[in-house]
C-alpha positions in Angstrom: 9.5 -0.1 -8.3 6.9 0.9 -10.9 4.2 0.2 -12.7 4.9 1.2 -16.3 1.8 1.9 -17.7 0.8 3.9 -14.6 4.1 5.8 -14.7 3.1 6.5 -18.6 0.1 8.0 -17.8 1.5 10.1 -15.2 4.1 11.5 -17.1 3.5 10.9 -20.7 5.1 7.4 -22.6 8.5 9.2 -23.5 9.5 10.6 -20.4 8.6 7.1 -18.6 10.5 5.4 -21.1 13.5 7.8 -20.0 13.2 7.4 -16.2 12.7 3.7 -16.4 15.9 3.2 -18.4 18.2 5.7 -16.0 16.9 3.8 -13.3 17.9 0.5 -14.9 21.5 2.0 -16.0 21.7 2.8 -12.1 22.2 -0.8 -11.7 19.9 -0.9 -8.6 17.2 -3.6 -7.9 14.3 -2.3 -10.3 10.9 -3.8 -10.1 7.9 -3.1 -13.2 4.9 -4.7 -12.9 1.3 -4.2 -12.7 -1.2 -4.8 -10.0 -0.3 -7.2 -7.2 2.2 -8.6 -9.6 4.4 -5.5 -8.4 3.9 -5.8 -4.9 4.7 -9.6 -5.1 8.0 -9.0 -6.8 8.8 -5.9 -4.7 8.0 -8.2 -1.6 10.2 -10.9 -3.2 13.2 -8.6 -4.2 13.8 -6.7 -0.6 13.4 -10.5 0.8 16.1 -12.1 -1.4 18.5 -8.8 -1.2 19.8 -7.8 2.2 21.0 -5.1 0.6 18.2 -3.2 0.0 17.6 -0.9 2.4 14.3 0.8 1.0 11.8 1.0 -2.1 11.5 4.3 -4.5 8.5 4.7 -5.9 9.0 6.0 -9.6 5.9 7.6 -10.3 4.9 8.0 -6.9 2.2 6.3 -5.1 0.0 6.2 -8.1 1.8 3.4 -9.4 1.0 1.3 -5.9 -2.0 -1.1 -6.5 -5.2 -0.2 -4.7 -5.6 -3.8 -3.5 -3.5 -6.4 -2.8 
């Protein structure tokens, strides 16, 4: 999961760009969103999928919203 314009700003707009795209050629589950948006599809994703065994953070927990 990540927020994309919080990953941006962590890491600069090209190298976001990057990771967000190996992560969606993975093929895994991949959340982007902002705000509670994120947690609501996150929240929605590991409840649909009992596949999912856990959540990775791509930018770490800046991209977490600080309210929900």
């Amino acid at each position: 999961m990540t927020d994309p314009e919080e990953l941006a700003a962590a890491v600069g707009r090209e190298a976001a760009l990057h990771a967000r795209s190996l992560v969606r050629a993975a093929g895994q589950p991949f959340v982007e969103a902002s705000g509670v948006d994120l947690l609501r599809l996150t929240r929605a994703t590991l409840t649909a999928d009992a596949d999912v065994a856990g959540v990775v953070l791509l930018g770490g927990y800046r991209v977490v919203p600080r309210s929900a």
